[in-house]
C-alpha positions as CSV (number, residue, x, y, z in Angstrom):
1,X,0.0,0.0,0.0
2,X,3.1,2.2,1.3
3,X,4.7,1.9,-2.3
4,X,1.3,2.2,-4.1
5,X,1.0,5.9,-2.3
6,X,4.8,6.4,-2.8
7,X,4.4,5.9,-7.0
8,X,1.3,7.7,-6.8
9,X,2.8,10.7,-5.4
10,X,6.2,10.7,-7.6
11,X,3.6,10.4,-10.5
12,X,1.7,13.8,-9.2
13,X,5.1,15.7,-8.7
14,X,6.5,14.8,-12.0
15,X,3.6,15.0,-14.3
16,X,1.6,17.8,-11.9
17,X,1.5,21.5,-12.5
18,X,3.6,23.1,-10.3
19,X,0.5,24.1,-8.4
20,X,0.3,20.7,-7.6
21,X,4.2,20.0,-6.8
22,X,3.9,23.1,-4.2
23,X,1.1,21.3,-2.4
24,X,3.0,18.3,-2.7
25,X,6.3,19.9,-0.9
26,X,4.2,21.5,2.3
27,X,2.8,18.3,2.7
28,X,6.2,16.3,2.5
29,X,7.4,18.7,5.2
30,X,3.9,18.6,6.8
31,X,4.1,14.9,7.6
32,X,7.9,14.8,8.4
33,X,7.7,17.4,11.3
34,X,4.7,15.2,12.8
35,X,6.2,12.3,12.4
36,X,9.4,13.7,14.4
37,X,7.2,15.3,16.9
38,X,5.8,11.7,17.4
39,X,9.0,9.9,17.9
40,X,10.1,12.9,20.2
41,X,6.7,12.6,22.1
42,X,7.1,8.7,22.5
43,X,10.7,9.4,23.6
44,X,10.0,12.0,26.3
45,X,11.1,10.2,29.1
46,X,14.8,10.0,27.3
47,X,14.9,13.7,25.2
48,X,13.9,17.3,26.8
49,X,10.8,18.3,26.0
50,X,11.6,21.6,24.2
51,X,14.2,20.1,21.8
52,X,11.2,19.8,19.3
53,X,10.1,23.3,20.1
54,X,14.0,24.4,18.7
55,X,14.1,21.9,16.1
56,X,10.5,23.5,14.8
57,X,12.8,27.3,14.8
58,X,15.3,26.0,12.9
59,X,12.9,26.4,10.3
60,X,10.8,29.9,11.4
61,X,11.8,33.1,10.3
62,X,12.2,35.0,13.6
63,X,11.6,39.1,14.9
64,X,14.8,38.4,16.1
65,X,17.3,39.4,13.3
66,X,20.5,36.9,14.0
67,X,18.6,34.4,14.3
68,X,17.9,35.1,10.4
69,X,21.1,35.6,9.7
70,X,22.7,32.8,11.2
71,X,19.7,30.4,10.0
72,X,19.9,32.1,6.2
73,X,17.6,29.0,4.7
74,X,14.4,30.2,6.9
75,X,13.6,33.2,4.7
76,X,12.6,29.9,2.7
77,X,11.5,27.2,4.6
78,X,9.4,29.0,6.9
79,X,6.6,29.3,3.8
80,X,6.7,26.1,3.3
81,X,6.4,24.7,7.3
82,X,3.0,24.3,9.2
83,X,2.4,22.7,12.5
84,X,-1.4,23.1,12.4
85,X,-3.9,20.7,10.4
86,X,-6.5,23.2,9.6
87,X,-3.4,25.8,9.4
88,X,-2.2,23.2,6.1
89,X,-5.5,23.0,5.1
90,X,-7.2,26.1,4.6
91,X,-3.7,27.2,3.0
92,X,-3.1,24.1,0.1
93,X,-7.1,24.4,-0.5
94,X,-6.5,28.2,-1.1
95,X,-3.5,27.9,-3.0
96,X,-5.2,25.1,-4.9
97,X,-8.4,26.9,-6.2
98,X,-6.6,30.1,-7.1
99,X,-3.2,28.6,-7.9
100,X,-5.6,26.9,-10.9
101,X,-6.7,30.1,-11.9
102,X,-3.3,31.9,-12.0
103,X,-2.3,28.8,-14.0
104,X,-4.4,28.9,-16.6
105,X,-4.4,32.3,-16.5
106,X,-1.1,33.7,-16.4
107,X,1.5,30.4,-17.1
108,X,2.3,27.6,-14.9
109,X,5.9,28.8,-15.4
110,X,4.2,32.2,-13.0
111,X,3.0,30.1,-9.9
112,X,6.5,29.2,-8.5
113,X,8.0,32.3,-8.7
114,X,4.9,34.3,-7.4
115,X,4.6,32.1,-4.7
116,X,8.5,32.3,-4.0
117,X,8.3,36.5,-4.0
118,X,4.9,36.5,-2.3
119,X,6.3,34.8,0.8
120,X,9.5,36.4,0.9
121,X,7.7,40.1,0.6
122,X,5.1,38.6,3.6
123,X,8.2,37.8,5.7
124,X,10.4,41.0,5.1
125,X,6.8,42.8,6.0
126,X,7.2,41.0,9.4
127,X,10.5,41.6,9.9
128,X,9.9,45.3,9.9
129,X,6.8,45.3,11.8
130,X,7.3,42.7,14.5
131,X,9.8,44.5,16.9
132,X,7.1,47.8,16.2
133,X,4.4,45.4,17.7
134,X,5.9,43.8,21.0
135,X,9.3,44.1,22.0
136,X,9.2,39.7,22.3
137,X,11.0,38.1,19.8
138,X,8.6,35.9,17.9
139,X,8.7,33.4,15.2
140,X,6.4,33.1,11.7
141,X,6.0,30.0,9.8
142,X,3.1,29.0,7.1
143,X,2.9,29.5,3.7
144,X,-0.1,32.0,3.7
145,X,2.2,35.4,2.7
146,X,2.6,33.0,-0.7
147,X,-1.0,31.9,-0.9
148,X,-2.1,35.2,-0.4
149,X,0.0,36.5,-3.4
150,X,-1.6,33.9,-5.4
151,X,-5.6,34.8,-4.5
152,X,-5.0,38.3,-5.2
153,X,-2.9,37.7,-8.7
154,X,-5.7,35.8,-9.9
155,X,-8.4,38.3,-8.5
156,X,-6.0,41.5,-10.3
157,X,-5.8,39.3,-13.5
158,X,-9.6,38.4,-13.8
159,X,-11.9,39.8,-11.1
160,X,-15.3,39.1,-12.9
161,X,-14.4,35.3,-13.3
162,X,-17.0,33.3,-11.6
163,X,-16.6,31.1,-8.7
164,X,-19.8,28.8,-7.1
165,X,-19.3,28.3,-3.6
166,X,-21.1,26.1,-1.1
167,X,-24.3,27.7,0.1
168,X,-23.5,31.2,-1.6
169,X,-23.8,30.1,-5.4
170,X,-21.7,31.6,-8.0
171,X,-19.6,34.9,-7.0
172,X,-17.1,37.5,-8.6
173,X,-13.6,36.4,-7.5
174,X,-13.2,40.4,-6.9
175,X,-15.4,40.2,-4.3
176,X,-14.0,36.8,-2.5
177,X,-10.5,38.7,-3.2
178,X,-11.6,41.4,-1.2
179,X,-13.6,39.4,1.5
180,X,-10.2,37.6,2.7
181,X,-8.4,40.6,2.2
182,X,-10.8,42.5,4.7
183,X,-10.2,39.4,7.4
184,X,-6.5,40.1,7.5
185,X,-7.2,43.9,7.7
186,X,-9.4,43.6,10.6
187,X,-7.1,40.8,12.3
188,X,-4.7,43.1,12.8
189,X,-6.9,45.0,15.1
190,X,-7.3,42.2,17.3
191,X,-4.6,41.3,19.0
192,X,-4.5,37.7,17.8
193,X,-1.9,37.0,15.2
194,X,-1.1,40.5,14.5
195,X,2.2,39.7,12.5
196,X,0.9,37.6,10.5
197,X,-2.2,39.4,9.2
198,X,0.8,41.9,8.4
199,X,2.5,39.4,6.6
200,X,-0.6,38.0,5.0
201,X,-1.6,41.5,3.0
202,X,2.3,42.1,2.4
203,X,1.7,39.2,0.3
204,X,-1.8,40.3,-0.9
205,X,0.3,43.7,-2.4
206,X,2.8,41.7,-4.3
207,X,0.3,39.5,-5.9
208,X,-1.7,42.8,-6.6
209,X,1.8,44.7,-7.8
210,X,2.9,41.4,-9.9
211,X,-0.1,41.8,-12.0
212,X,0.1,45.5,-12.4
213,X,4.0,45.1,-13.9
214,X,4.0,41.8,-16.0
215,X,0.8,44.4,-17.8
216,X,3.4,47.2,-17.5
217,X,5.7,44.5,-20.0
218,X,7.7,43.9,-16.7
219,X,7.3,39.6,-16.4
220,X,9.1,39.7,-12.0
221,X,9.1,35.7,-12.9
222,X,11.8,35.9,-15.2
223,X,14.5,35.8,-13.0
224,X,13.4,33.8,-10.1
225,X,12.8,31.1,-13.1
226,X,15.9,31.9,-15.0
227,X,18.0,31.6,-10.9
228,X,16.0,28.3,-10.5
229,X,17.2,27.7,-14.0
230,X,20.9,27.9,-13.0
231,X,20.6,26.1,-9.5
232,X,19.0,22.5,-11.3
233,X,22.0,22.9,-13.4
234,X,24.2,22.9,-10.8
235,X,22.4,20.4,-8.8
236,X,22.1,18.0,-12.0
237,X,25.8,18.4,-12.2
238,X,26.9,17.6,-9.1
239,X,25.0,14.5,-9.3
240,X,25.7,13.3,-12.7
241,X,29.4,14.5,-12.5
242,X,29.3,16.2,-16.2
243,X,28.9,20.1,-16.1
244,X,25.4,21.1,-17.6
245,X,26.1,23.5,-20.5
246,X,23.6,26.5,-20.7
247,X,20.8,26.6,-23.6
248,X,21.6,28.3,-26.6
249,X,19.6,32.0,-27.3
250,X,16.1,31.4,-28.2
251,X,15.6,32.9,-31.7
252,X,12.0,34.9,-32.4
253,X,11.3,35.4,-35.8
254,X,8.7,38.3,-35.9
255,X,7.1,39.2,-39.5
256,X,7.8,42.8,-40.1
257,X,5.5,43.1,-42.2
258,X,2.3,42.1,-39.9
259,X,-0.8,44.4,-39.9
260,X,-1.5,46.5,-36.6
261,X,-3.9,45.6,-33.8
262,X,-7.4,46.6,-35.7
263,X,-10.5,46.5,-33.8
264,X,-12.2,45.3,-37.0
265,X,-13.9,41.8,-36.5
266,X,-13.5,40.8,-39.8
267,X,-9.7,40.6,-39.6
268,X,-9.0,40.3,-36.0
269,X,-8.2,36.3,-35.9
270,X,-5.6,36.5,-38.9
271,X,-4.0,39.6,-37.1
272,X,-3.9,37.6,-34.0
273,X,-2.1,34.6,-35.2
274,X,0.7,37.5,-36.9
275,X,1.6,38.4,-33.3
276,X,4.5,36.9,-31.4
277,X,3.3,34.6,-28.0
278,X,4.2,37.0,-25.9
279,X,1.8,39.7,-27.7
280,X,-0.9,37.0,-28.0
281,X,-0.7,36.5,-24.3
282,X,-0.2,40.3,-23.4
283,X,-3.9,40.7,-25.7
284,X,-5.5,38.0,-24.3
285,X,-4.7,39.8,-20.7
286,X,-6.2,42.9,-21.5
287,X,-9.3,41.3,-23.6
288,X,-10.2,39.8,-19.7
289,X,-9.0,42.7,-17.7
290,X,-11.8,44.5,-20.1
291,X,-14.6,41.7,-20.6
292,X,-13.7,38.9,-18.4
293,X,-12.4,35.5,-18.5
294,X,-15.9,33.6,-20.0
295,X,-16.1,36.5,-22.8
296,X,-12.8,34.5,-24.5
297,X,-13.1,32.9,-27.6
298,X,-12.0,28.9,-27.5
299,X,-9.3,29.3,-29.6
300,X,-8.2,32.0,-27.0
301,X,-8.9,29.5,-24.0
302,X,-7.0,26.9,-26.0
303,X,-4.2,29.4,-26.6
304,X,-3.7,30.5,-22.2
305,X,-4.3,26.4,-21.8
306,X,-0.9,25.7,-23.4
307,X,0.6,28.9,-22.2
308,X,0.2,27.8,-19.1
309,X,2.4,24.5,-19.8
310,X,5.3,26.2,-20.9
């Protein structure tokens, strides 16, 4: 059964979206922390009970500054590390439903690298605020700076797409956007979690600002992807022994003669298929920032559907 799971789950991470490898990854960590709190709980009698407590900070970003800089890695792991179950599953059910829509949306080659930047903008938002808070030094962990980036990319990109939920029917994602936005806004008022509603809308703004740019012809994923690019490389050469040579330049051949963006119906599919990818995908932004996701044509769907595989 073990090894049935075990193929199941390889199968997922190397076939998945990379929506779907990010849930697999905070799950991975998920189960290995409670599995080593269990062994350290069964072992009480022989190991001191707060050794888990400082094993659990070896992977929390921190108020307190050097612990940061002498644990480098947390700015990191601590996005990707959860101790509660509902605190893992309202988080990888978020990131799930809008993940999808970011995805299709905006390129599966987008949801790494906004999830990366997302988190790291909700952490450096606590790092500044924390000490302004309580003078305590105090740890964050969880991966809802990241998620957060993600719901409000995907409620920037397309806020009149449709979502049915349970018991409330079918619903802008604008206004579920700005619903769990509110939350964090008012949870900083009460006392409870302070830092990390902080952290949560630092997150919100750099899903909102990541939008705004890759619209302004500034894509913020290209060189998160292009570092991640460089460090499988390296990894894969380590490993294999043999030094992994960098891809040759990708050569664009643009027709200089292609007709301008008309607005005339009669001609708008042949000028569409004259435009590069990346001015397909830049028109087929604006057409849902304008009219919405459902308003595309199929071959538009089609189009974002393998965009987002690339």
């Amino acid at each position: 059964m073990f090894r049935s799971i075990w193929d199941d789950v390889k199968r997922e991470y190397s076939y998945g979206n990379m929506v779907t490898r990010i849930i697999i990854l905070n799950l991975a960590f998920f189960v290995i922390v409670k599995l080593l709190w269990v062994v350290l709980m069964i072992s009480n009698a022989w190991v001191e009970p707060e050794i888990y407590r400082t094993i659990s900070r070896f992977f929390m970003i921190s108020s307190d500054w050097m612990h940061n800089l002498t644990h480098p890695w947390v700015i990191i792991t601590h996005m990707f590390f959860h101790e509660g179950v509902f605190h893992i599953l309202w988080n990888m059910l978020f990131l799930y439903w809008f993940g999808r829509i970011v995805g299709d949306l905006l390129g599966n080659h987008r949801i790494l690298p906004l999830y990366l930047l997302g988190g790291l903008v909700g952490g450096l938002i606590y790092l500044v605020t924390a000490k302004l808070l309580s003078p305590h030094t105090s740890f964050a962990l969880g991966a809802s700076g990241a998620v957060m980036a993600i719901v409000v990319a995907a409620g920037t990109t397309s806020p009149d797409y449709i979502m049915r939920l349970i018991l409330l029917g079918d619903i802008k994602l604008k206004y579920i956007v700005g619903a769990l936005v509110f939350f964090d806004v008012v949870g900083m008022g009460s006392n409870i979690n302070t830092g990390g509603h902080i952290a949560h809308l630092g997150g919100a703004f750099f899903g909102w600002l990541f939008v705004r740019q890759l619209r302004e012809g500034n894509d913020l994923s290209i060189p998160v992807n292009n570092l991640m690019s460089r460090l499988q490389r390296f990894f894969k050469g380590l490993l294999t022994g043999v030094p992994q040579s960098r891809k040759g330049p990708k050569v664009v051949y643009r027709n200089p003669n292609r007709k301008k963006m008309t607005n005339n119906k009669g001609n708008a599919s042949s000028d569409f298929h004259d435009l590069s990818h990346q001015e397909q995908l830049d028109r087929i932004l604006e057409k849902i920032k304008k009219s919405g996701y459902e308003n595309l044509t199929e071959e538009e769907k089609e189009f974002l559907f393998n965009a987002s595989k690339k």
